[in-house]
TORRODO-310688 format. One record per residue (C-alpha): residue number from 1; x, z, y. Coordinates in pm, 1 decimal, padded with zeros to 6 digits. Each point is the difference from the previous one (the first is absolute). Layout:
<sites>
  keba         x         z         y
   NUM         X         Z         Y
...
</sites>
This chain:
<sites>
  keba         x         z         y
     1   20805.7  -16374.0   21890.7
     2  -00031.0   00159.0  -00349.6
     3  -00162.1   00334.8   00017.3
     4   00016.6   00163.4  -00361.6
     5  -00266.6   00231.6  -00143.9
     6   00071.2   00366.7   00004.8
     7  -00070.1   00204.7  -00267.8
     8  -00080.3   00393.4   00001.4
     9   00055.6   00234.3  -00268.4
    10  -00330.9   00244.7   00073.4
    11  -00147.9   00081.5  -00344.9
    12   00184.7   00351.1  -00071.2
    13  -00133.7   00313.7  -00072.0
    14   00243.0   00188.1   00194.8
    15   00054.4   00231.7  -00230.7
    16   00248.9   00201.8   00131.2
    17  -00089.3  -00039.3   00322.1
    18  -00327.3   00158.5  -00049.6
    19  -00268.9  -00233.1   00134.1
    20  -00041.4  -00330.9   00117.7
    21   00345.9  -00028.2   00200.9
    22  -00060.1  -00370.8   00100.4
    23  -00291.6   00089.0   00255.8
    24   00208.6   00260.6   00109.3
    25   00088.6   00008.8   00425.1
    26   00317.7   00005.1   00100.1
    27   00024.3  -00163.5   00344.5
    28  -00043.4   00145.6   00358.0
    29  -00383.6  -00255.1  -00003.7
    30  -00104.4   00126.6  -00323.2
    31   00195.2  -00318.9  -00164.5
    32   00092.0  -00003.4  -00351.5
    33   00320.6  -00109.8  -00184.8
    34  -00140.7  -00231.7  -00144.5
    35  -00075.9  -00123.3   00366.9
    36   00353.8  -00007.6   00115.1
    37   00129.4  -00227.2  -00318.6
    38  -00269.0  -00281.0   00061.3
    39   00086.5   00025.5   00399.8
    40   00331.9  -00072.5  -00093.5
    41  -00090.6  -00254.0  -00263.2
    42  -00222.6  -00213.7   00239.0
    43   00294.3   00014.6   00224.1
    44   00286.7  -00095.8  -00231.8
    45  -00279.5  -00317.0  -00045.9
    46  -00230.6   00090.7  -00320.7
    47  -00279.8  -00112.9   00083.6
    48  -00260.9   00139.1  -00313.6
    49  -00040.6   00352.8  -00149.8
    50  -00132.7   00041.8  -00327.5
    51  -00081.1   00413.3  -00102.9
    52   00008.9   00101.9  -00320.7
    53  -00221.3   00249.0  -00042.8
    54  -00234.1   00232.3  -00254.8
    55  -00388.2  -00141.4   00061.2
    56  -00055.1   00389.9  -00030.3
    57   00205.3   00037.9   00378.5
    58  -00166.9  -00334.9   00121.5
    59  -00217.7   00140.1   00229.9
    60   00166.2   00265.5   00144.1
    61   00324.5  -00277.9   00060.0
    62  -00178.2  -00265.3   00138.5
    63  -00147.3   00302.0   00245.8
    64   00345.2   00092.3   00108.5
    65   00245.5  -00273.5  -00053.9
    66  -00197.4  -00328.9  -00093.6
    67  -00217.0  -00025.7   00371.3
    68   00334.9   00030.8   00187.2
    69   00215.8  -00232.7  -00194.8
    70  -00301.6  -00257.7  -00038.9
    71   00018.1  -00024.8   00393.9
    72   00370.4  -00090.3  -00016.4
    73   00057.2  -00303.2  -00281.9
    74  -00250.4  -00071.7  -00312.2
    75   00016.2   00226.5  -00263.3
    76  -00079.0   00037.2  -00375.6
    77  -00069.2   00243.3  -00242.4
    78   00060.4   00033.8  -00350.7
    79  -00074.9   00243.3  -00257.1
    80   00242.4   00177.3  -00246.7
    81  -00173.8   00202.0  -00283.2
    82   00112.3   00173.3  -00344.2
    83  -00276.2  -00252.6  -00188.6
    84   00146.5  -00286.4   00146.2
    85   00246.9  -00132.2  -00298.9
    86  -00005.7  -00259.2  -00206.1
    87  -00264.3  -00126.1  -00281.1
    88   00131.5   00202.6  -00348.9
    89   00077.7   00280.8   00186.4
    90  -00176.3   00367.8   00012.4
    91   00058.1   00251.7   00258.4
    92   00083.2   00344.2  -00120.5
    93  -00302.6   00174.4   00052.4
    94   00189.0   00335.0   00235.1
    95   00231.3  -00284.0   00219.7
    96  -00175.4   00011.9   00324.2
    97   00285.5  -00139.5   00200.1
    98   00081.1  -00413.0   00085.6
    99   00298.3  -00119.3  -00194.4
   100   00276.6  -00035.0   00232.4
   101   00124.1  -00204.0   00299.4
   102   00060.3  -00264.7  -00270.0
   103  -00385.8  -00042.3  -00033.4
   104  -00119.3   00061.4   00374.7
   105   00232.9  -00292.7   00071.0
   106  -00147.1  -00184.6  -00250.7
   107  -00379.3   00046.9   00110.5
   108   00080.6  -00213.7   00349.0
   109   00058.3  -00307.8  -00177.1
   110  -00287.5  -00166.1   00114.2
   111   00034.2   00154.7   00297.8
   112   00312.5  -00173.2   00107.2
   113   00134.1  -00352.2  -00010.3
   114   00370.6  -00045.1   00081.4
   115   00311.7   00220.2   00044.7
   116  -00130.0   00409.2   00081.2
   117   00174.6   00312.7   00082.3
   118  -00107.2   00322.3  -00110.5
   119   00012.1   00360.0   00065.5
   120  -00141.0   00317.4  -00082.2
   121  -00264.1   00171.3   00279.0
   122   00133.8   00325.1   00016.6
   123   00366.7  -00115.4   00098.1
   124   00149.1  -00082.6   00337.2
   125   00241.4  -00322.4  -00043.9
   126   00087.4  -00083.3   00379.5
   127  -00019.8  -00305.7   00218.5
   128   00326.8  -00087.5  -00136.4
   129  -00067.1   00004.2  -00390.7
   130  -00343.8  -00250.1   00084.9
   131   00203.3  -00254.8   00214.0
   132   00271.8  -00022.9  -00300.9
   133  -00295.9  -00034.3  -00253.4
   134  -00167.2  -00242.9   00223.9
   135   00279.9  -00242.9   00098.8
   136   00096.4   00011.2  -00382.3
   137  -00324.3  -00095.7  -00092.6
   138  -00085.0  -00306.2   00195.2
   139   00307.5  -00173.2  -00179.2
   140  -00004.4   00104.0  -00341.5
   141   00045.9  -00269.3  -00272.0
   142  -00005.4  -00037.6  -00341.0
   143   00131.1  -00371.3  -00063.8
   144   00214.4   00132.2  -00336.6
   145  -00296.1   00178.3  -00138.2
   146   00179.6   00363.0   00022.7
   147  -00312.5   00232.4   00235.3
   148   00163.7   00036.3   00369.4
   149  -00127.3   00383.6   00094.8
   150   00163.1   00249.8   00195.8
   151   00042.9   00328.4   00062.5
   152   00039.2   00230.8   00297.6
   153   00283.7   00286.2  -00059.9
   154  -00036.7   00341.1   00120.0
   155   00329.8   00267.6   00009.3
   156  -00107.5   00278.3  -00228.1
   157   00064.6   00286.9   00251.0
   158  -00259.0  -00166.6   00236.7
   159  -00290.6  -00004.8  -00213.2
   160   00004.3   00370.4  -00155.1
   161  -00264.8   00255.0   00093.2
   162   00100.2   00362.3   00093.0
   163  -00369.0   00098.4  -00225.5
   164   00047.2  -00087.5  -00355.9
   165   00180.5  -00282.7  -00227.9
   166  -00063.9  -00391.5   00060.2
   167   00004.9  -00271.6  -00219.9
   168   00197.4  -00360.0   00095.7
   169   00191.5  -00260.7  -00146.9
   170   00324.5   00018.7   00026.4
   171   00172.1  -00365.4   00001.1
   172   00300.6  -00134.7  -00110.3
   173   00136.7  -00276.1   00216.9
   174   00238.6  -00274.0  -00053.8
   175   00268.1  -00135.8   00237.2
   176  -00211.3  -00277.8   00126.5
   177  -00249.8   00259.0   00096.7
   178  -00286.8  -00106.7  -00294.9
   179  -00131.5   00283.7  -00192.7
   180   00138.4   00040.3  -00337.0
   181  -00203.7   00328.0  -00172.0
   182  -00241.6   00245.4   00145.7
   183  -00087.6   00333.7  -00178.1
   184  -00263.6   00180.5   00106.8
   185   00073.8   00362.9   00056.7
   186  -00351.7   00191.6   00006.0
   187   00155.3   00358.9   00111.5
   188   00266.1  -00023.3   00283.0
   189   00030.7   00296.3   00166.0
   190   00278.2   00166.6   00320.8
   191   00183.9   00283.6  -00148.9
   192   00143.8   00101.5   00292.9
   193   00254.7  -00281.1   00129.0
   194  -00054.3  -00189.8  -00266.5
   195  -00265.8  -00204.3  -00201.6
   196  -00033.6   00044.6  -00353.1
   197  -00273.4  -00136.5  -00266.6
   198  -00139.9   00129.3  -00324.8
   199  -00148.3  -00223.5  -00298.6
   200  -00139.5   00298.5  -00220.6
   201  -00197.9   00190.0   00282.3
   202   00239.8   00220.3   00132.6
   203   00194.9   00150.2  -00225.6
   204   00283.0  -00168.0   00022.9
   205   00194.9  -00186.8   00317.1
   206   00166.0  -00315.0   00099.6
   207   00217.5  -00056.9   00307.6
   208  -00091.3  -00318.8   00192.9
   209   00189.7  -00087.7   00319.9
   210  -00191.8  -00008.7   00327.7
   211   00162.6  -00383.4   00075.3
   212  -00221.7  -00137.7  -00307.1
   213  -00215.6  -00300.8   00095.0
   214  -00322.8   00107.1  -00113.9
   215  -00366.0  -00201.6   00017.9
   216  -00291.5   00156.2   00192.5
   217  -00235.8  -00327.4  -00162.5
   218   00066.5  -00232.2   00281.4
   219   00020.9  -00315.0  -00194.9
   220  -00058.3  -00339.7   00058.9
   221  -00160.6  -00276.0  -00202.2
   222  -00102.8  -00307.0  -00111.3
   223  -00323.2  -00062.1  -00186.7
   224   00203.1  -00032.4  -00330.9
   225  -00002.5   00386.3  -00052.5
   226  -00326.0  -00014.0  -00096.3
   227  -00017.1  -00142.3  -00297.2
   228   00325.5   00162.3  -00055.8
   229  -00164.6   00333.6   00028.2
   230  -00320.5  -00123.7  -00216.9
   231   00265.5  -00035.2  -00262.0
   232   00178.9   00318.8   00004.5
   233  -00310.5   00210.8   00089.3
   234  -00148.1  -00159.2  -00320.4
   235   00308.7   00134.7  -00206.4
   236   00024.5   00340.1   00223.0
   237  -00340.3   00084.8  -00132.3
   238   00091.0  -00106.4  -00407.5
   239   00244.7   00277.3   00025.7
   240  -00130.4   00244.0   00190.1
   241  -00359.3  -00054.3   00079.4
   242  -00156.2   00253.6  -00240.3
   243   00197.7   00279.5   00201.5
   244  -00132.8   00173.1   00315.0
   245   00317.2   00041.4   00242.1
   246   00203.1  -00333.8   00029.9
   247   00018.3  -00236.7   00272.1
   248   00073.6  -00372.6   00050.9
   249   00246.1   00049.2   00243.7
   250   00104.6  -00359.6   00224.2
   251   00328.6   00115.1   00042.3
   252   00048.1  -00007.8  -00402.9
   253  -00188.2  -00333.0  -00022.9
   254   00250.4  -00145.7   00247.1
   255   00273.5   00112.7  -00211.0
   256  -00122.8  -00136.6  -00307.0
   257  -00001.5  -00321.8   00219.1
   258   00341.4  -00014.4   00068.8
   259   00099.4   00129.3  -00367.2
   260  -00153.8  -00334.1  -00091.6
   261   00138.3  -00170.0   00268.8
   262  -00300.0  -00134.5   00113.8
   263   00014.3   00108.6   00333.9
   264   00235.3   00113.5   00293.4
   265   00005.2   00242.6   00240.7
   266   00122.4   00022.5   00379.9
   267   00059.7   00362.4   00113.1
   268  -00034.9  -00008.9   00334.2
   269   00159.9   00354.5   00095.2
   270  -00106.5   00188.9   00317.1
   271   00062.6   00305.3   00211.7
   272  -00352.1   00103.7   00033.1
   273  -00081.3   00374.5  -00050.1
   274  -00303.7   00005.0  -00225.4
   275  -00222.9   00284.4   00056.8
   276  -00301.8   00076.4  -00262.8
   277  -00310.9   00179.7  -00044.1
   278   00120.3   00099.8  -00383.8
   279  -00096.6   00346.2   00042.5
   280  -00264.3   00148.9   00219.3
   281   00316.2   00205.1   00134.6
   282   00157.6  -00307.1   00125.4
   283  -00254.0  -00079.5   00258.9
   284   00142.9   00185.6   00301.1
   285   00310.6  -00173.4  -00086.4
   286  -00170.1  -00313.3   00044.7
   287  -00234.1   00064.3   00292.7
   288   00341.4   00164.4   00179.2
   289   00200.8  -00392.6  -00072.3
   290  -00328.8  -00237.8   00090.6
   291  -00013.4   00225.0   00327.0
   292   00386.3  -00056.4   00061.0
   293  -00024.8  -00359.0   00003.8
   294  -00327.9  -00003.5   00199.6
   295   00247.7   00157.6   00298.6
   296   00260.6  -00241.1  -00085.5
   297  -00262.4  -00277.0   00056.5
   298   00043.1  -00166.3  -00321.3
   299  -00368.7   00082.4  -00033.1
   300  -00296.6  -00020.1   00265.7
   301  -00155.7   00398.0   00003.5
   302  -00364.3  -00208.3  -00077.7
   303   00123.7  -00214.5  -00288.8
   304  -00247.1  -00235.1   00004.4
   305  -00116.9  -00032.6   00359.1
</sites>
């Protein structure tokens, strides 16, 4: 049986969360959420996990998450850093964040070797979302040349926080259910009954219905991203490299993809309620949900017993 490599998303700051969010308990056994998406990944049959982390929270995550998941499947780590770019290019000397999704997916590539999912640590996806991912995976082809990839698809008005604005993609799909454009929209926020977003910081507002498919980065790949990614992270940084703020975002690199149409994209929609540790705010939220579905038995009380 194929058992894809999983990779986590762990490298943020956690800015506006206030600390380092992904060692953060949630569960009823002191379990993390980053716990709960690799208990459902090994059961939806991935059978790797490779963390993306910041060597500066090494210790501290191998402390907390890396002994427990080590006892469950083999593991990897890999290490995303605001010096790690390309020959030619100098790192504005005030950036101290990575670069994006774009290049923490990029880091793993010698860390995985066939079709991989991945996913951020400080989301919740479901058992659901990792099965689709999964099954999707272990028959992905690419006889015609054109990347086969896919997506998992997330209704807007389950993946806002009650705390603050959130950023996703939101997708445009076609009829045959492939993914035609994604825009990432850094500052969605509930007004109320409704979700709206804002692209100049606030000022002004932009109604967006709560039925849009939106991306939590749940994807799934094969090992051509990479050098798809080299590419574009190579031009990302010739434009925009000698300023502080922006990010090489995989949602836009996956756009640029099927622009070219050099790659398509399966949206694989789902139900799933996300829940997030976005804000430190949020985490009651959280800890409330994870302890729901312990009663409910979709999770043991001792995860990893």
């Amino acid at each position: 049986m194929i058992q894809p490599p999983l990779v986590v998303l762990a490298a943020g700051i956690g800015n506006r969360y206030g600390g380092l969010k992904q060692i953060d308990p949630v569960g009823p056994g002191g379990e993390l959420l980053i716990d709960y998406s690799i208990y459902d990944a090994l059961r939806a049959g991935f059978g790797k996990v490779v963390f993306v982390i910041k060597k500066a929270i090494e210790d501290d995550f191998r402390k907390i998450v890396g002994d427990t998941i080590d006892r469950q499947c083999e593991t990897a780590y890999v290490f995303q850093e605001v010096y790690d770019v390309p020959e030619g290019f100098c790192v504005p000397p005030n950036r101290l964040k990575p670069w994006g999704t774009g290049q923490a997916t990029l880091v793993c590539r010698d860390a995985v070797d066939g079709p991989f999912a991945v996913i951020n640590a400080d989301d919740f996806y479901g058992l659901t979302s990792f099965q689709a991912v999964h099954d999707y995976l272990i028959t992905s082809e690419e006889p015609d040349g054109v990347h086969d990839y896919c997506m998992v698809g997330y209704m807007l008005a389950n993946t806002l926080s009650d705390h603050g604005h959130v950023a996703r993609g939101v997708c445009l799909v076609d009829e045959g259910g492939y993914l035609v454009e994604i825009h990432e929209r850094t500052r969605i926020e509930k007004h109320g009954a409704a979700a709206e977003y804002s692209e100049d910081g606030g000022m002004t507002w932009n109604e967006i219905s709560m039925d849009s498919l939106v991306s939590l980065n749940m994807w799934g790949f094969t090992p051509s991203i990479f050098d798809a990614l080299e590419a574009m992270f190579a031009r990302f940084l010739q434009e925009t490299g000698s300023l502080e703020e922006p990010e090489f975002f995989l949602p836009e690199a996956v756009n640029n993809l099927l622009k070219a149409k050099k790659a398509r994209v399966r949206v694989l929609p789902t139900n799933e309620r996300w829940v997030g540790m976005t804000y430190r705010a949020d985490k009651p939220t959280v800890e409330q949900y994870i302890h729901q579905l312990v009663r409910q038995g979709v999770y043991p009380e001792r995860l990893w017993e």
